[in-house]
LOBA-154421 format. One record per residue: z, x, y of N, C-alpha, C, O in turn; residue in three letters. Coordinates in pm, whole numbers. Example, Ala and Ser with C-alpha at 12.3 -4.5 7.8 and 13.67 -1.06 7.14 Angstrom:
# residues 2
KETOR    n.pz    n.px    n.py   ca.pz   ca.px   ca.py    c.pz    c.px    c.py    o.pz    o.px    o.py  res
KETOR     780    1319    -569     780    1230    -450     780    1320    -330     846    1424    -332  ALA
KETOR     708    1285    -225     714    1367    -106     787    1290       3     804    1341     114  SER
END
This chain:
# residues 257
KETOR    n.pz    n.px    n.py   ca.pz   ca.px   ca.py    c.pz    c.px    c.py    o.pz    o.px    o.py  res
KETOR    1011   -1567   -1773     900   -1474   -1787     828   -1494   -1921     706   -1489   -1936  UNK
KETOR     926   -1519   -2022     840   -1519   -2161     844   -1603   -2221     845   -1586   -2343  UNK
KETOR     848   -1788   -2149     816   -1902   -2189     711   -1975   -2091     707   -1979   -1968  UNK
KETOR     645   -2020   -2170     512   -2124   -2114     581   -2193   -2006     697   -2233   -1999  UNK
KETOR     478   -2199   -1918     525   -2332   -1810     525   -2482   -1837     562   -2577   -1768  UNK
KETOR     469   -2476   -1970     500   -2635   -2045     611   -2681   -2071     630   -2802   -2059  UNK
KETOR     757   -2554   -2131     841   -2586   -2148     972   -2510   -2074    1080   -2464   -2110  UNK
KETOR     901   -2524   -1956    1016   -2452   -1860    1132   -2539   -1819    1110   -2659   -1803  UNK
KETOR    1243   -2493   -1802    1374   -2558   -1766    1368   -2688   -1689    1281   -2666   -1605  UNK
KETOR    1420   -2833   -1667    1398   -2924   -1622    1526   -2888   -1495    1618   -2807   -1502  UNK
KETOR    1490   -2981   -1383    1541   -2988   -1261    1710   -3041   -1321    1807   -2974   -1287  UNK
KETOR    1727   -3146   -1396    1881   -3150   -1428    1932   -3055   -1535    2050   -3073   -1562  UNK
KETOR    1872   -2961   -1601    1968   -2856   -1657    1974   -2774   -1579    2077   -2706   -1587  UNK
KETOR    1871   -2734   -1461    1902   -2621   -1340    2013   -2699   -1307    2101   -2616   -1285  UNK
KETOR    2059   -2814   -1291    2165   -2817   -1188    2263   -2819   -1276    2361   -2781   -1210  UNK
KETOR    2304   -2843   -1402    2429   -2888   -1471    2430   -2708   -1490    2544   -2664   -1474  UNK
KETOR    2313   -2588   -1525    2385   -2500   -1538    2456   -2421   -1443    2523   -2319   -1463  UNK
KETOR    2427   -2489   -1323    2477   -2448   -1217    2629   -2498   -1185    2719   -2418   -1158  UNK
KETOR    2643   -2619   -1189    2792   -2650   -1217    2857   -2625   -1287    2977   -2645   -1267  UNK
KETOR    2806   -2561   -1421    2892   -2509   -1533    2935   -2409   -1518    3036   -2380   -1582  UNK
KETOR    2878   -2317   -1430    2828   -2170   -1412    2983   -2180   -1292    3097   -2146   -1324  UNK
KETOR    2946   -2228   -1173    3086   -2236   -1056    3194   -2298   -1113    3302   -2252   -1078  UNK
KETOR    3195   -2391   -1192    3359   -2405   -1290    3421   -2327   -1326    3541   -2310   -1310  UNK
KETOR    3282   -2215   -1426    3332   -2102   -1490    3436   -2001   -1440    3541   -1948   -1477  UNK
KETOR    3319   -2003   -1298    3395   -1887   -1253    3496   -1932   -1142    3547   -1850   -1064  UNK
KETOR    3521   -2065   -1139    3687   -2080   -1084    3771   -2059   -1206    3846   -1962   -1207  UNK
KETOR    3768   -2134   -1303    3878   -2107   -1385    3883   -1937   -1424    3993   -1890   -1395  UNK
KETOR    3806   -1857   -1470    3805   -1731   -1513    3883   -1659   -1335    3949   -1556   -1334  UNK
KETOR    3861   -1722   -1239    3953   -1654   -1098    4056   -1706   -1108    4133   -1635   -1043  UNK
KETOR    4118   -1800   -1156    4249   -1891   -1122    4344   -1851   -1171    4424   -1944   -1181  UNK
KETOR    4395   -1734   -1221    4469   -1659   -1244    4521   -1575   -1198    4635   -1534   -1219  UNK
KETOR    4389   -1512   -1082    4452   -1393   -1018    4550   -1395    -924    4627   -1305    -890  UNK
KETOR    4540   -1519    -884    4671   -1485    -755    4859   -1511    -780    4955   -1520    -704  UNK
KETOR    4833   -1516    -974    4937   -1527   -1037    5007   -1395   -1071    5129   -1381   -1081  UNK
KETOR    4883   -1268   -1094    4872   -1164   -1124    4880   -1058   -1009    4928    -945   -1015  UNK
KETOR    4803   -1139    -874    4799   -1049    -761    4841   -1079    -650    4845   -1197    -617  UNK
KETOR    4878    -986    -573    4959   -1020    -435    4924    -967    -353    4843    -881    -387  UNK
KETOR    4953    -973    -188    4984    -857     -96    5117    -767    -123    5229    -817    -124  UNK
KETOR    5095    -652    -143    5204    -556    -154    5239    -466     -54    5139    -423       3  UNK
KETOR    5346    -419     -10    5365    -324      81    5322    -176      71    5321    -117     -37  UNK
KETOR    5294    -132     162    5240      42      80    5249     104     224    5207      78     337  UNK
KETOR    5342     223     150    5426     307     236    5389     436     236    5440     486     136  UNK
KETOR    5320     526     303    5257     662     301    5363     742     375    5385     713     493  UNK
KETOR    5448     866     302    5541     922     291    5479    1058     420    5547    1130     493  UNK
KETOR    5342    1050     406    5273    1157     439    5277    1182     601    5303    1275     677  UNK
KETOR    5225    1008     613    5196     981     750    5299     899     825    5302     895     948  UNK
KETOR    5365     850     764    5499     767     781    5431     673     840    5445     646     959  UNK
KETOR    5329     598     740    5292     436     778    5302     352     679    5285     357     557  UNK
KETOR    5336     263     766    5359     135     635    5212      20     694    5164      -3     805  UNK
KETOR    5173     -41     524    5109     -94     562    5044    -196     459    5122    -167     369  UNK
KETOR    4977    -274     412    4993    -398     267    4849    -376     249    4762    -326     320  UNK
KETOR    4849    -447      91    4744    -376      54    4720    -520     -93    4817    -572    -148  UNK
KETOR    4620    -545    -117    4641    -614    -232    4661    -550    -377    4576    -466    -406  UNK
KETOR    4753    -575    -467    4779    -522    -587    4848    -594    -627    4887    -693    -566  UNK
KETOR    4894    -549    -782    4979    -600    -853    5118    -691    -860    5221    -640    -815  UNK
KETOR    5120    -817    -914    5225    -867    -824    5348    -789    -958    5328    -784   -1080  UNK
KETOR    5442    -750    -900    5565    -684    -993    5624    -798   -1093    5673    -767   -1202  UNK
KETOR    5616    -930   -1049    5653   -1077   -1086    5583   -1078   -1151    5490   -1000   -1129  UNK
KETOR    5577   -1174   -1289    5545   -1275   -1366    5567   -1139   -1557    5657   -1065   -1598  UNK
KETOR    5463   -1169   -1594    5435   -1160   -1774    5346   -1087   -1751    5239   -1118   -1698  UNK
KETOR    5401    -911   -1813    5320    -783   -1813    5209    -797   -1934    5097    -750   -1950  UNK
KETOR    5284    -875   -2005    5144    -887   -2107    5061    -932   -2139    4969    -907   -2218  UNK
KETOR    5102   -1039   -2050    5002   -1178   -1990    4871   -1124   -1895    4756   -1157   -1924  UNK
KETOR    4902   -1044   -1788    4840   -1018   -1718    4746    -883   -1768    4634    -853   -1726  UNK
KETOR    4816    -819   -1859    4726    -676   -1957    4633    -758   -2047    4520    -711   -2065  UNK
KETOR    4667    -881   -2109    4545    -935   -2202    4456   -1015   -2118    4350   -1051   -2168  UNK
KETOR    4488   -1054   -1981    4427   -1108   -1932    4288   -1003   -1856    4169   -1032   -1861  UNK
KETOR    4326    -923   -1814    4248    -829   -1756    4177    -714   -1865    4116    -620   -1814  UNK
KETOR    4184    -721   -1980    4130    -689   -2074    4043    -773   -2139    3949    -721   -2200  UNK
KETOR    4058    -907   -2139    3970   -1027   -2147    3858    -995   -2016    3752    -962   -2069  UNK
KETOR    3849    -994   -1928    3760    -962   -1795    3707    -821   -1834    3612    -801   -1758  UNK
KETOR    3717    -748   -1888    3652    -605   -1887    3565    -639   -2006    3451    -594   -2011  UNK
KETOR    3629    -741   -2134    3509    -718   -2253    3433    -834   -2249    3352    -855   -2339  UNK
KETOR    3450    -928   -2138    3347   -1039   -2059    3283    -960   -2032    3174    -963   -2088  UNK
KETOR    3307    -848   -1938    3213    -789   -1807    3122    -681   -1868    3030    -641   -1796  UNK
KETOR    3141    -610   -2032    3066    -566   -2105    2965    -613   -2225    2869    -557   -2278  UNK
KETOR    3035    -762   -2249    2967    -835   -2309    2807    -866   -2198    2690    -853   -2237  UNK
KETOR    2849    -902   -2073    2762    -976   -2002    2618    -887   -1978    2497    -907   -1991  UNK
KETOR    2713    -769   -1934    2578    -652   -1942    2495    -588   -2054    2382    -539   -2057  UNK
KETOR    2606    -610   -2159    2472    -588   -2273    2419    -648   -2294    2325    -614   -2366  UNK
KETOR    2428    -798   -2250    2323    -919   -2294    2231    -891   -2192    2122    -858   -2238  UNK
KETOR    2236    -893   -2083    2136    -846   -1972    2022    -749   -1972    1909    -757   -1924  UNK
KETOR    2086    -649   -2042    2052    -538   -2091    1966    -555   -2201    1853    -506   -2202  UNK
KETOR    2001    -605   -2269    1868    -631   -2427    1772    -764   -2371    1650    -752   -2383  UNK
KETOR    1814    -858   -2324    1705    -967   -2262    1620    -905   -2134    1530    -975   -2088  UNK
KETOR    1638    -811   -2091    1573    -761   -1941    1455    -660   -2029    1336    -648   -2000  UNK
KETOR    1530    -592   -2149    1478    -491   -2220    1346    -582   -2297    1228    -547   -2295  UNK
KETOR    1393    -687   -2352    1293    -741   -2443    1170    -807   -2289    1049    -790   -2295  UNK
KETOR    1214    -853   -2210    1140    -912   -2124    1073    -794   -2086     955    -824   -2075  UNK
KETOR    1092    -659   -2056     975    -536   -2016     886    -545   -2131     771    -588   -2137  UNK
KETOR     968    -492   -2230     837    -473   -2357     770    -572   -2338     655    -531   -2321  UNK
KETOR     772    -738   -2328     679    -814   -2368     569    -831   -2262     453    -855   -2293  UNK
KETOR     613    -817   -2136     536    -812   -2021     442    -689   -2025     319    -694   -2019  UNK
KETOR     528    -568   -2038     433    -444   -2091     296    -461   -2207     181    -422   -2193  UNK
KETOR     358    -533   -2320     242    -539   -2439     144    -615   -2368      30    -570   -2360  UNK
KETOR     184    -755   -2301     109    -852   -2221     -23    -767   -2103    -137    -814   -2094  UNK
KETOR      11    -670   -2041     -55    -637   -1972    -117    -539   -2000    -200    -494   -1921  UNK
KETOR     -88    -475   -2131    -163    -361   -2211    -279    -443   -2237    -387    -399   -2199  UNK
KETOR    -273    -584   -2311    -355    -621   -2381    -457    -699   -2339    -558    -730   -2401  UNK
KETOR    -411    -742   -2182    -512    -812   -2115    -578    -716   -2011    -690    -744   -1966  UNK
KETOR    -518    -615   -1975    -646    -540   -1923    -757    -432   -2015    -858    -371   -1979  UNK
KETOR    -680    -441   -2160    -772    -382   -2231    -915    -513   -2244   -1032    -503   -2207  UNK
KETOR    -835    -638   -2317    -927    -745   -2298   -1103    -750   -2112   -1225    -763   -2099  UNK
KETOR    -978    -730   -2027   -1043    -734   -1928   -1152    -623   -1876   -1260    -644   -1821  UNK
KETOR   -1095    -505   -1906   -1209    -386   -1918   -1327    -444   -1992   -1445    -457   -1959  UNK
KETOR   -1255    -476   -2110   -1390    -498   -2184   -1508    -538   -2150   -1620    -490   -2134  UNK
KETOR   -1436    -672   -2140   -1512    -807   -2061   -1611    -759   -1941   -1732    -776   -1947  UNK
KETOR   -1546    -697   -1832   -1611    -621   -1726   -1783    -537   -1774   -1903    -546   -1748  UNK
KETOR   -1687    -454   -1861   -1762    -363   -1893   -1932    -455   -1976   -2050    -426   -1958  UNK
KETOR   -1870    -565   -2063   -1977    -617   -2096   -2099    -673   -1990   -2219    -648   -1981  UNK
KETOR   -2012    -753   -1922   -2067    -811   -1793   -2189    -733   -1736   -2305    -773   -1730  UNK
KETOR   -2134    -605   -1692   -2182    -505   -1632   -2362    -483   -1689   -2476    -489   -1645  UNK
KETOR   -2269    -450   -1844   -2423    -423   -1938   -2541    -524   -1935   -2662    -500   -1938  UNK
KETOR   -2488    -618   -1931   -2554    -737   -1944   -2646    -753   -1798   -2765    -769   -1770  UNK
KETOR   -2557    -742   -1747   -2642    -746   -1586   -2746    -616   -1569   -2866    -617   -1542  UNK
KETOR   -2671    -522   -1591   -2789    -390   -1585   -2928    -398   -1713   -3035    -339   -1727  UNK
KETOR   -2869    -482   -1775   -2997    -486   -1904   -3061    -619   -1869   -3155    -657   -1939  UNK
KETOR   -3028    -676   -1790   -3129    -806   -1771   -3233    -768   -1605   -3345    -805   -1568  UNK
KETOR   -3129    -681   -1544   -3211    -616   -1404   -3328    -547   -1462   -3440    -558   -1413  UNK
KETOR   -3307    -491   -1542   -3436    -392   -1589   -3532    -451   -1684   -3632    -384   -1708  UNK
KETOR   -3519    -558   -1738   -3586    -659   -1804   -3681    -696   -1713   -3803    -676   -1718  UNK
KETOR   -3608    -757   -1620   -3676    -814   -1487   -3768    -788   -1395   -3862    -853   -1348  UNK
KETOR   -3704    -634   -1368   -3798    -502   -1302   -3907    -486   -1410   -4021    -465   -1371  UNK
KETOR   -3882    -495   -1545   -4013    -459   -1617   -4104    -592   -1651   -4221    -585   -1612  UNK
KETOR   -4078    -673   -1697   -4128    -823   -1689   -4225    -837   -1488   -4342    -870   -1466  UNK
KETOR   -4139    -805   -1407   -4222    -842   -1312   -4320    -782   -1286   -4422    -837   -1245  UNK
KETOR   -4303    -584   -1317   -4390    -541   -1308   -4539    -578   -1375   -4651    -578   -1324  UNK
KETOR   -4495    -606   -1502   -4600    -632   -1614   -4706    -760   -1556   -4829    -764   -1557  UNK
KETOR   -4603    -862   -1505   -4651   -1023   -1515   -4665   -1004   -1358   -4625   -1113   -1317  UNK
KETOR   -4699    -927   -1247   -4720   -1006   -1164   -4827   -1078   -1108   -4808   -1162   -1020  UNK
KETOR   -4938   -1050   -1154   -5039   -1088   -1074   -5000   -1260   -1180   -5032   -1367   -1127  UNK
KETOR   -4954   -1261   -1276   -4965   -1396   -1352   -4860   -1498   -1290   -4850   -1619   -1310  UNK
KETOR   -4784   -1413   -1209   -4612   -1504   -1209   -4671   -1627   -1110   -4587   -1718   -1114  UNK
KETOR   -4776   -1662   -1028   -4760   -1813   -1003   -4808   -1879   -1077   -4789   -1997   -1045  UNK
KETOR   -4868   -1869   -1169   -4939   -1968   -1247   -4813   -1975   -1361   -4775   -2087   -1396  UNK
KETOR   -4754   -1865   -1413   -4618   -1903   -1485   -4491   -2037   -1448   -4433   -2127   -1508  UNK
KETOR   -4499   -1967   -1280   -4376   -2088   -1211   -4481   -2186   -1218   -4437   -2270   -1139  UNK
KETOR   -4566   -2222   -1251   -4597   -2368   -1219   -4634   -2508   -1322   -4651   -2630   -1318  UNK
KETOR   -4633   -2346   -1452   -4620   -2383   -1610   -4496   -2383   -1675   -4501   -2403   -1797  UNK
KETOR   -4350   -2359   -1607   -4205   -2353   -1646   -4137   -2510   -1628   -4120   -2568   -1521  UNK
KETOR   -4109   -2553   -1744   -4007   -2691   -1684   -3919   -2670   -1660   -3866   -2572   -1712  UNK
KETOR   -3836   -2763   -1552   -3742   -2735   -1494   -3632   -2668   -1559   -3568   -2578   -1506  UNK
KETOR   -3607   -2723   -1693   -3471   -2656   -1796   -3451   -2507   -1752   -3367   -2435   -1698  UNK
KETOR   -3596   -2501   -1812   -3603   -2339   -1793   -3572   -2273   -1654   -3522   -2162   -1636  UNK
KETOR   -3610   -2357   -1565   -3565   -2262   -1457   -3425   -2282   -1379   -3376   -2215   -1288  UNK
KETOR   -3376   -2403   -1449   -3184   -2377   -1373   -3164   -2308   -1469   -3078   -2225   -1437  UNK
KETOR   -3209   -2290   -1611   -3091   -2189   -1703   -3181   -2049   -1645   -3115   -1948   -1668  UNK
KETOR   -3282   -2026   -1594   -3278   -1894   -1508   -3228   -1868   -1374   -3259   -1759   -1326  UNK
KETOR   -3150   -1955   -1299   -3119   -1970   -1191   -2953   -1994   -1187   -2890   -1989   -1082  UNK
KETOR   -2895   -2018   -1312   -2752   -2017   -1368   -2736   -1882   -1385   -2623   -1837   -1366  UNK
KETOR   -2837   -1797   -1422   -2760   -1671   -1485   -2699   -1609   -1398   -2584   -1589   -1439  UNK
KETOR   -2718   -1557   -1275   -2688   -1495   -1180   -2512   -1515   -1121   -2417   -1438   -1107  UNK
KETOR   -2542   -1693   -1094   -2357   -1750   -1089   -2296   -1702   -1199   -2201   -1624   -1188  UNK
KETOR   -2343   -1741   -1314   -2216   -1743   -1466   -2152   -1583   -1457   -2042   -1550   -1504  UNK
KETOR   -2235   -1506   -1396   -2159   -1364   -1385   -2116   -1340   -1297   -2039   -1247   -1320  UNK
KETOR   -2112   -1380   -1137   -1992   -1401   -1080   -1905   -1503   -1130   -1798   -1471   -1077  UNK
KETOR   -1886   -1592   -1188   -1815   -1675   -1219   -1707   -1592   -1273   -1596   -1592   -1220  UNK
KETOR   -1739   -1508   -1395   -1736   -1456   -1485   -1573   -1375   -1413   -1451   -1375   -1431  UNK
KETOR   -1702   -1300   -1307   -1609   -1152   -1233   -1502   -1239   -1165   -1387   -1197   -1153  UNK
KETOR   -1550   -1390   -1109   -1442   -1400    -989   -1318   -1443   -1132   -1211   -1384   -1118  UNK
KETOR   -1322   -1493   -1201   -1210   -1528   -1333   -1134   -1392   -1344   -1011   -1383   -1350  UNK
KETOR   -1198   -1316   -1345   -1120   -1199   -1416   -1078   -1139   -1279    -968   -1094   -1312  UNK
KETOR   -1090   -1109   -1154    -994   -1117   -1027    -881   -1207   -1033    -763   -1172   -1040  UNK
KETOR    -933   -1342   -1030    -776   -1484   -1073    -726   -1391   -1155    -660   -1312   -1088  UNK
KETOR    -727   -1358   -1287    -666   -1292   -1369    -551   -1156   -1365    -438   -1135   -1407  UNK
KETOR    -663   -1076   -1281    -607    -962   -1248    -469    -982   -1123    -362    -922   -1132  UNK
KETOR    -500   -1067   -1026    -437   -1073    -899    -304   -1188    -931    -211   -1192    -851  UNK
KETOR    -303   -1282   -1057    -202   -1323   -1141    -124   -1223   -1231     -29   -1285   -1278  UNK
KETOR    -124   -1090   -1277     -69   -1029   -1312      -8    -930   -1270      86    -874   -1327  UNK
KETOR     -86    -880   -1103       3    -818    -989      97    -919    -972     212    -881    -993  UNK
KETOR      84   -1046    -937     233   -1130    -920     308   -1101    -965     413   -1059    -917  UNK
KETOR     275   -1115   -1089     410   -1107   -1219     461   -1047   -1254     564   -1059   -1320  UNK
KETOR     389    -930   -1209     448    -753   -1179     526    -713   -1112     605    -620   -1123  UNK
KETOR     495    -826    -992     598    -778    -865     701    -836    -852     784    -809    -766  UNK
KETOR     714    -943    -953     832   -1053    -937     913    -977   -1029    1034    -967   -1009  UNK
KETOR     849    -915   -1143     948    -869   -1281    1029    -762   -1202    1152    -765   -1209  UNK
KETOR     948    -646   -1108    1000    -550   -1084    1140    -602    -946    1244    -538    -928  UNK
KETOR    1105    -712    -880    1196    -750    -804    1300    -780    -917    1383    -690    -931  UNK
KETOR    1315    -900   -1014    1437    -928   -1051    1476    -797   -1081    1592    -793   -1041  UNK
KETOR    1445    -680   -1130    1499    -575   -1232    1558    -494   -1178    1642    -428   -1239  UNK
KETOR    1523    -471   -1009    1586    -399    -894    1700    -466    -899    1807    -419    -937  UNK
KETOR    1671    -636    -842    1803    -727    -778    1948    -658    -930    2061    -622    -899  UNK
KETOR    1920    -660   -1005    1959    -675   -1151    2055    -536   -1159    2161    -511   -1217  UNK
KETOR    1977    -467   -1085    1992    -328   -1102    2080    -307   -1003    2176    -242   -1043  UNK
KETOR    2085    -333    -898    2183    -337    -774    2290    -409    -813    2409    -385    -793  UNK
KETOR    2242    -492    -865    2425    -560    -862    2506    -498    -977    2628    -499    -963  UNK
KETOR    2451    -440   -1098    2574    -376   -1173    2602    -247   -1124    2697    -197   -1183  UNK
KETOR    2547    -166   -1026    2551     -84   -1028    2682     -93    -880    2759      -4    -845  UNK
KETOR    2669    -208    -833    2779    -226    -701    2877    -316    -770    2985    -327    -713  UNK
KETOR    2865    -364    -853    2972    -489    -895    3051    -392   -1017    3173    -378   -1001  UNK
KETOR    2996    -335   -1122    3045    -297   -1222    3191    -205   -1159    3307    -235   -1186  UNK
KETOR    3148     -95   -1075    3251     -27   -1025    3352     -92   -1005    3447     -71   -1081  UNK
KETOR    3361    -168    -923    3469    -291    -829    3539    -344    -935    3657    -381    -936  UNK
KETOR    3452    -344   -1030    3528    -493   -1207    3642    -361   -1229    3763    -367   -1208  UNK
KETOR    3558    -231   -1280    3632    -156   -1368    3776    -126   -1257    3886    -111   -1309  UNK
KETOR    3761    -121   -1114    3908     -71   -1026    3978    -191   -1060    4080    -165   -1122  UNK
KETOR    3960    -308   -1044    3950    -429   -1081    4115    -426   -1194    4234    -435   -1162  UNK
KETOR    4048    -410   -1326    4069    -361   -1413    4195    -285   -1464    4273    -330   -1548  UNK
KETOR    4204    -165   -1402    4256     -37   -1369    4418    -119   -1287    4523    -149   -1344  UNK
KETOR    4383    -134   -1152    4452    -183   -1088    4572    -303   -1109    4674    -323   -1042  UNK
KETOR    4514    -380   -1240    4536    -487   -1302    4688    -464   -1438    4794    -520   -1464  UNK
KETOR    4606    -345   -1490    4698    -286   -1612    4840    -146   -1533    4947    -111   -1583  UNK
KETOR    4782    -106   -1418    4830      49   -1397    4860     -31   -1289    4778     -94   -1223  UNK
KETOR    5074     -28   -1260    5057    -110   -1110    5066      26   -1001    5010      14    -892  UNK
KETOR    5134     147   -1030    5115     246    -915    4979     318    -898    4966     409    -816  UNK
KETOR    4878     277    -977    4775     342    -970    4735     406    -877    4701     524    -874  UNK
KETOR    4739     306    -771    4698     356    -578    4816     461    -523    4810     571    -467  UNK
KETOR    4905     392    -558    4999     517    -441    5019     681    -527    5104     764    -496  UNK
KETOR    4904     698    -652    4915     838    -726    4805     888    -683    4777    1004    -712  UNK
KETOR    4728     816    -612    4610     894    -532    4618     943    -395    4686     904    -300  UNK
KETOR    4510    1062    -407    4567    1172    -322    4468    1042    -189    4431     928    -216  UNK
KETOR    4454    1109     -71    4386    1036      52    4241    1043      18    4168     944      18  UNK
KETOR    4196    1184     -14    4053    1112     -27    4021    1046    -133    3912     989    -138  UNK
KETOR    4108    1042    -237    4104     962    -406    4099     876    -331    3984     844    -302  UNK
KETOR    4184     816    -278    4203     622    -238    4090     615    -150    4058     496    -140  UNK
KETOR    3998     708     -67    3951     659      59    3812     589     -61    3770     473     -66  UNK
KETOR    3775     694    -135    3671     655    -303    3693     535    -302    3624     447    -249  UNK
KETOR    3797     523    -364    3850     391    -450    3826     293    -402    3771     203    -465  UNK
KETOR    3870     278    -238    3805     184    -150    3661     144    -157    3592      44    -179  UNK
KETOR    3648     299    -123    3430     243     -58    3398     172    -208    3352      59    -226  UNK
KETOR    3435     274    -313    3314     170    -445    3418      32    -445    3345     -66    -460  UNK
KETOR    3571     -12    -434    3574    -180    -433    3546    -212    -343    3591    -326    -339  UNK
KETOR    3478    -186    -218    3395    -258    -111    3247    -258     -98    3163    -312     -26  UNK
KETOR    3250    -159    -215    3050    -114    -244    2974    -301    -262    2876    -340    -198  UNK
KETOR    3037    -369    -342    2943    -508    -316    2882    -576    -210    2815    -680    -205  UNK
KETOR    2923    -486    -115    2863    -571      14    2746    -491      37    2665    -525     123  UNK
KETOR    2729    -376     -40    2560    -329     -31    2496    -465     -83    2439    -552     -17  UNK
KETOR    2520    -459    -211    2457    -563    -254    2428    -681    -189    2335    -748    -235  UNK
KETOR    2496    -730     -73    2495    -846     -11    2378    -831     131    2313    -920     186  UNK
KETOR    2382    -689     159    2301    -662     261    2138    -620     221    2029    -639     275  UNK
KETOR    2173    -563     118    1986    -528      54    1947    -636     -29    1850    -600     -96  UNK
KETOR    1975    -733     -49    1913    -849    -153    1834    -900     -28    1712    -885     -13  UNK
KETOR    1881    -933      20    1786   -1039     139    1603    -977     179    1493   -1033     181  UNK
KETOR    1654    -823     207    1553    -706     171    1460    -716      74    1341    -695      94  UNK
KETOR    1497    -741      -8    1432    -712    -140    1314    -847    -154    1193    -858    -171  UNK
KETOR    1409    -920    -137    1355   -1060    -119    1245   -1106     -33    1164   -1197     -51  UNK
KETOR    1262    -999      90    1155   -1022     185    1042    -908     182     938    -921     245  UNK
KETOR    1069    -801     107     960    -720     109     854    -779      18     737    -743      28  UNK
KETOR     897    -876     -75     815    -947    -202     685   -1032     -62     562   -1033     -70  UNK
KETOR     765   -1084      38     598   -1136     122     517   -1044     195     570    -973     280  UNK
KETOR     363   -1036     165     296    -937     163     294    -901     334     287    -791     387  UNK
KETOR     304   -1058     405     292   -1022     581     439    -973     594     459    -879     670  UNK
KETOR     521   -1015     541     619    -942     648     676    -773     566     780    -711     589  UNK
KETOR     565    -738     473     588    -597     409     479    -518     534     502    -404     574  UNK
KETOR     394    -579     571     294    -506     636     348    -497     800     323    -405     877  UNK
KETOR     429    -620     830     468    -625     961     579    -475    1026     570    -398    1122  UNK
KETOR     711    -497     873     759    -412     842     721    -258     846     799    -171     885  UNK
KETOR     620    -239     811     566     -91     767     516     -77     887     514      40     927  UNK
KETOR     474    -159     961     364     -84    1105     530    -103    1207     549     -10    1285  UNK
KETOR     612    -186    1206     742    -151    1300     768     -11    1250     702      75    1308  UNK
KETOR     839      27    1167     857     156    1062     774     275    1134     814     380    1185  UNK
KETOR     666     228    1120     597     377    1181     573     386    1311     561     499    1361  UNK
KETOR     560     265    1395     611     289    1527     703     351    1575     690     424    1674  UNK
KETOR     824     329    1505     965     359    1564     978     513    1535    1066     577    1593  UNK
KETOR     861     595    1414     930     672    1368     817     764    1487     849     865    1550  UNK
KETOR     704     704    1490     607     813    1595     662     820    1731     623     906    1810  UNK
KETOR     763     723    1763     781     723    1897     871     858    1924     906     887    2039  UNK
END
């Protein structure tokens, strides 16, 4: 968002950060199944037995407490960086669009004047000169009359620039506000899941001290990521303008019917 397209990322660092990125996060996983198991879990209540993934009782309690404490101040590190780069990327987009539609008013507004003060020039000039105006056109060299015959384009020119302008900064509007949603959905479905994550990791009876609807919680938010998996695609597709419009007239069909 807040580097030139001159020096935007090249096609082989997109891909090496991408392999660096899936290494990462095998090795930072390759631990867990040292740490975690299927466990048995026995409800006294209902007299069912039944397995569950948790804590493996095996291996190095302190291994696995610094390890999962390493993952929580990753997983707070990551979001405050997100958090101040997403933050600095609003402000700058914000100042950006403060300053070019102040620019662009302007501009408009000049345009405008200019055109309304040369119409009435015109209206008064013709009134004055008409009985003279053919003998004028026939005493004008040509110069003179494309640079009177330019004026008219250079101010649409003018207006259609500052549309390009304007209708380039709805883009960029709509793309910022997409990543910031996508951005926004996923800590808000992933963060939960890290912190049970977490919890689950250091505390091994954690689950069987919860009452039924405690655990039924505990569940939905470590299964809440699959919102995330179902509304991204959404998000993604409301960004094309035909299938937002296709969308909205199904929508109100279904709802008038």
């Amino acid at each position: 968002m807040c580097m030139n397209l001159n020096h935007s990322k090249t096609q082989f660092f997109k891909r090496v950060s991408l392999v660096f990125a899936s290494l990462f996060s095998i090795l930072a996983a390759s631990p867990l199944p040292f740490f975690m198991e299927i466990v048995p879990f026995h409800s006294s209540r209902y007299g069912v037995t039944g397995v569950r993934c948790g804590t493996s009782p095996k291996g190095n309690t302190l291994a696995r407490n610094i390890y999962f404490i390493l993952v929580g101040v990753f997983a707070v590190a990551t979001g405050s960086t997100f958090i101040t780069l997403y933050s600095k990327i609003a402000y700058k987009i914000f100042v950006h669009f403060k300053i070019s539609s102040n620019q662009n008013n302007k501009k408009v507004k000049e345009i405008n004047e200019e055109a309304n003060y040369r119409e009435k020039n015109d209206a008064s000039d013709y009134k004055e000169n008409q009985e003279h105006s053919t003998v004028r056109d026939h005493q004008m060299n040509p110069r003179e009359k494309s640079s009177k015959t330019r004026q008219i384009p250079m101010i649409s020119k003018q207006t259609g620039s500052s549309k390009r302008r304007k209708k380039d900064r709805g883009i960029t509007y709509r793309m910022t506000i997409m990543f910031f949603v996508i951005t926004l959905l996923f800590f808000i479905c992933y963060i939960p899941k890290l912190i049970l994550i977490i919890i689950f990791g250091i505390y091994k009876n954690f689950s069987e001290n919860l009452s039924t609807s405690q655990r039924s919680a505990a569940m939905f938010v470590y299964e809440m990521f699959i919102i995330n998996n179902i509304v991204n695609p959404f998000i993604y597709a409301f960004m094309d303008t035909k299938f937002r419009i296709e969308a909205t007239t199904l929508l109100k069909r279904a709802f008038n019917c």
